[in-house]
C-alpha positions in Angstrom: 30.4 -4.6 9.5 29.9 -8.2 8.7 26.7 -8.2 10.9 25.3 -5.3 8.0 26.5 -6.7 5.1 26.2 -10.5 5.7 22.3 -10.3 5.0 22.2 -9.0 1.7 25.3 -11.2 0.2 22.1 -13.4 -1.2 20.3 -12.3 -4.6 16.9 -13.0 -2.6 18.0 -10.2 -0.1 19.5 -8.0 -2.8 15.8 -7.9 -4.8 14.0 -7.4 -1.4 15.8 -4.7 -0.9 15.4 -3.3 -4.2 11.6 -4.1 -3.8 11.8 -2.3 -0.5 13.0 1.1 -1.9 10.8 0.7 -4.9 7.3 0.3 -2.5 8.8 2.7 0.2 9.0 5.3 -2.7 5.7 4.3 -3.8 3.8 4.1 -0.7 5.8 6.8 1.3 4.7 9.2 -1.9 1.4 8.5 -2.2 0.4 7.0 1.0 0.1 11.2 2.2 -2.2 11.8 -0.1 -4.4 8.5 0.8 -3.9 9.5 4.6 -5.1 13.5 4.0 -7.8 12.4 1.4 -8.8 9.8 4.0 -8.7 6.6 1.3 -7.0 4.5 3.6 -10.5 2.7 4.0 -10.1 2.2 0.2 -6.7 0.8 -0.2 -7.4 -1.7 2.3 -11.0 -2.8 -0.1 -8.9 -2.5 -3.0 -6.3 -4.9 -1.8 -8.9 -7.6 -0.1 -11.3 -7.4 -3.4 -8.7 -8.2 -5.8 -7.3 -11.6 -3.9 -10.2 -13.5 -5.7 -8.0 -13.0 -9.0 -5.1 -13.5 -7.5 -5.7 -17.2 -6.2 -7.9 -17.6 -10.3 -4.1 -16.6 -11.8 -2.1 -19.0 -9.4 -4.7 -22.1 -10.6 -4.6 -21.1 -13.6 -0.7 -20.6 -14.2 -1.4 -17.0 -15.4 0.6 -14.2 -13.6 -0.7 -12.8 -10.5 -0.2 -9.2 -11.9 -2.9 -10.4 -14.5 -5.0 -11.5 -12.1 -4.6 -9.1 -9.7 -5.4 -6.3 -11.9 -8.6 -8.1 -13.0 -9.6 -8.6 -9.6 -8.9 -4.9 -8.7 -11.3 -3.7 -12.1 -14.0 -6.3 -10.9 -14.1 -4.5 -7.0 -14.1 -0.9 -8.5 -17.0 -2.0 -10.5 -18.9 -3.6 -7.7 -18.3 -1.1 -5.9 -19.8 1.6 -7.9 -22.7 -0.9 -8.3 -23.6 -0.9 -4.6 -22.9 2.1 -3.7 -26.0 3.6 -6.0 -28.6 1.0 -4.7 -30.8 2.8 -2.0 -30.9 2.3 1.3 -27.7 0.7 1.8 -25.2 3.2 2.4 -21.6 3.4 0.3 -19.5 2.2 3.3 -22.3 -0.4 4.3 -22.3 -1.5 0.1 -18.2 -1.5 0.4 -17.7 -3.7 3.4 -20.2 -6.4 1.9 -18.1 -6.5 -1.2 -14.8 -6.8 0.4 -15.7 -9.4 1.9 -18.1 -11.0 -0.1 -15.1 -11.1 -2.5 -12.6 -12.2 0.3 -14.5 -14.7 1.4 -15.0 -16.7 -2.0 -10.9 -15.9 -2.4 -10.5 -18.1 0.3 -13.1 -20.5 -0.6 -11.3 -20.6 -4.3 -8.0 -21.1 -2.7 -9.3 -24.3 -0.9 -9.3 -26.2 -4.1 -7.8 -29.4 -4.5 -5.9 -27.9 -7.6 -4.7 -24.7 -5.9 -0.5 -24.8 -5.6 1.5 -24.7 -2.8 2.9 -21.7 -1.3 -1.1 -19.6 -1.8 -0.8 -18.5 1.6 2.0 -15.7 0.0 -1.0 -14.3 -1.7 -2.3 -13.6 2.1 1.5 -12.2 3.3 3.5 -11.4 0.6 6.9 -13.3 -0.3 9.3 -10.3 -0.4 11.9 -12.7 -0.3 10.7 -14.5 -3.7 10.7 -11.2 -5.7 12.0 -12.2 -8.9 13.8 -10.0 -11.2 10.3 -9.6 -13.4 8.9 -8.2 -10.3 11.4 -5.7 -10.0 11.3 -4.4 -13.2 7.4 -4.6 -13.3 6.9 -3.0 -10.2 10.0 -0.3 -11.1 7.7 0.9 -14.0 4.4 0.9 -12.0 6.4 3.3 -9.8 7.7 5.5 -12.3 4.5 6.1 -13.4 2.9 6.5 -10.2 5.3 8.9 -9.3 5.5 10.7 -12.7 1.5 11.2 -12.1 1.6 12.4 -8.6 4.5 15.1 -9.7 2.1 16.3 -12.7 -0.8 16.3 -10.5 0.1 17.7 -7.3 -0.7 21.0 -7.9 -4.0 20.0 -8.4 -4.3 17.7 -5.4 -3.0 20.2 -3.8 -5.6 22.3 -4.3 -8.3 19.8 -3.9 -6.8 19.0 -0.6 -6.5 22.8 1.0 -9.9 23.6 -0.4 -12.1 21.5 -2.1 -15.3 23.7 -2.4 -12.9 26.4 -3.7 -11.2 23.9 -5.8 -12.8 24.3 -8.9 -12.3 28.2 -9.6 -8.3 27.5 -9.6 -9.3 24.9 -12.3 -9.2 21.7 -9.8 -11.9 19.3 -10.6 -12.7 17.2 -7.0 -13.4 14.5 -8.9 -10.7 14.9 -11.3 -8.3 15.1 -8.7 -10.4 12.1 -6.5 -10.1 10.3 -9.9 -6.6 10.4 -10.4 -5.8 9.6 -6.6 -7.6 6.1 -6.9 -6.2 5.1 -10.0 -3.0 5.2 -8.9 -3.8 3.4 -5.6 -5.0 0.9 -7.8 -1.6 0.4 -9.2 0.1 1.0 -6.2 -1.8 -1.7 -4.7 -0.9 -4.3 -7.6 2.5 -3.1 -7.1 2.8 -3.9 -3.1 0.6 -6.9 -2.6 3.1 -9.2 -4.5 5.2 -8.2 -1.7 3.3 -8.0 1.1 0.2 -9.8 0.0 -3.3 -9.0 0.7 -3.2 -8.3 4.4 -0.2 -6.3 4.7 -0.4 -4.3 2.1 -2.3 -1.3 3.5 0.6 -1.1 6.2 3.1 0.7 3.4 0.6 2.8 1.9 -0.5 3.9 5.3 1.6 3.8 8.7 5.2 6.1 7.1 2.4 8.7 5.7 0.6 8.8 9.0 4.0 9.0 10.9 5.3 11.3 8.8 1.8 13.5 9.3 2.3 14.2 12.6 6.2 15.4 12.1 5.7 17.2 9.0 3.6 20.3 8.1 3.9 21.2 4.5 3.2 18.5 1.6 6.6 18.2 0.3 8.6 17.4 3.0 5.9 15.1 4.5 6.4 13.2 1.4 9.9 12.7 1.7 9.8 12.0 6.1 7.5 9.1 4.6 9.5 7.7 1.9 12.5 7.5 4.2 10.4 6.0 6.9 9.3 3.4 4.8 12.1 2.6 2.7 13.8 2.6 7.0 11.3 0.2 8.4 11.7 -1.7 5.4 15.4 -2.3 5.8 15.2 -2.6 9.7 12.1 -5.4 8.9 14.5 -7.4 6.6 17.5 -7.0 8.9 15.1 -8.3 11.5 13.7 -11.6 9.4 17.0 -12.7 8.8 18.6 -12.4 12.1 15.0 -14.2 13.9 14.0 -15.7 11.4 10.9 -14.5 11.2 8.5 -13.6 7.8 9.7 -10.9 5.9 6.7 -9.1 5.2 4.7 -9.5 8.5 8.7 -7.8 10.1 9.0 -5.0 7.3 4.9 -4.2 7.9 5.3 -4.8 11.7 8.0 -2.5 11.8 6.2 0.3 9.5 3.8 0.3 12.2 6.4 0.5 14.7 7.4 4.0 13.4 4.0 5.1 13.3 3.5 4.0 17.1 7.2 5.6 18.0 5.8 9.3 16.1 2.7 9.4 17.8 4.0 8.3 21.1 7.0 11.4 20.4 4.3 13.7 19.3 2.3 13.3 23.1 5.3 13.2 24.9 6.3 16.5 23.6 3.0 18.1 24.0 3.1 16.9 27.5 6.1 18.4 28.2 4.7 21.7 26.8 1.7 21.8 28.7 3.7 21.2 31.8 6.2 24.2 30.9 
């Protein structure tokens, strides 16, 4: 037993933990959604064009939340921007952005004045969650959750038929609306975590696991919240008995699951076509 509980005798472990189940709830949750509505391109833009106010907030002593948030409203708009100038595509326009905005993050965060430690903003610290975090990102979740209950009927919709959609009194673009919104604070949520890199890994790999064992939208929602908040327990295990980073083993290991459904999945149709 001592070999379970030894871990998580620290307070560092005890808030990982607790961040764990709060961004396995999150991303497990809403990560289907982002997987069916095919956003997964998104979160991953969302997370990378944000880390420009990240590294702003760390030089200027602000909190990263602040600046993350900022960074987040500044992408959107950018965006939005490129994406109605001819000629250049909306993928084409997002991928200059991202990393047009990535690239002067890491110019910013070359700066003589820039702390120590700035490479968290690029993995996450799950380790250094402080109890602010907790209850910061415990609210984010609440409401992210709240809104997906409230609105699922109208994803729902959107999802099984969106050119029907509107005659059931399901707006596409309401529904597209309220689905990037709250990636948007899901992201903020989970980059403190696992930082900019990482962070699509929670939002993404338990929802696309839990795809491919699940066929309604409920209990594929729930298969991915235990996956993550799994992986996430099985990464932090795994950190502090190699010694590895936290939030490269809890993202690692997300993927892992992912890897070991899909490999299930082939194995079993294999074994079908052969019977």
């Amino acid at each position: 037993m001592h070999v379970l509980t030894d871990p998580f005798s620290q307070t560092l472990m005890q808030r990982a933990l607790i961040e764990i189940v709060i961004l396995g709830a999150i991303g497990g949750a809403l990560g289907c959604w982002i997987v069916l509505a095919e956003l997964s391109y998104a979160a991953e833009s969302l997370a990378h064009g944000m880390f420009p106010g990240m590294v702003l907030a760390a030089l200027w002593g602000i909190p990263l939340f602040a600046g993350g948030a900022v960074g987040i409203v500044v992408a959107a708009l950018a965006v939005a921007l490129v994406g109605r100038v001819r000629g250049i595509g909306r993928d084409n326009g997002i991928a200059v952005v991202v990393t047009t905005l990535f690239g002067l993050g890491a110019l910013l965060a070359l700066a003589p004045a820039v702390p120590p430690g700035i490479q968290t903003l690029l993995f996450g610290d799950i380790l250094g969650t402080s109890a602010g975090d907790l209850w910061l990102g415990a609210g984010l979740g609440a409401l992210v959750l709240a809104a997906l209950w409230l609105s699922h009927w109208r994803l729902l919709a959107v999802g099984f038929d969106r050119t029907s959609a509107a005659s059931l009194g399901a707006s596409p673009l309401l529904a597209d609306a309220i689905l990037l919104v709250l990636l948007a604070l899901a992201v903020l949520v989970a980059v403190q975590g696992l930082g900019n890199l990482l962070v699509v890994a929670v939002l993404v790999a338990p929802a696309a696991a839990a795809r491919l064992l699940a066929r309604r939208m409920l209990p594929m929602m729930a298969l991915a919240v235990v996956i993550a908040i799994a992986a996430g327990l099985a990464g932090l295990y795994l950190s502090y008995y190699a010694n590895i980073a936290a939030g490269a083993s809890v993202a690692g290991l997300m993927v892992a699951a992912y890897l070991l459904a899909r490999g299930g999945v082939l194995v079993r149709q294999h074994a079908f076509a052969r019977g």
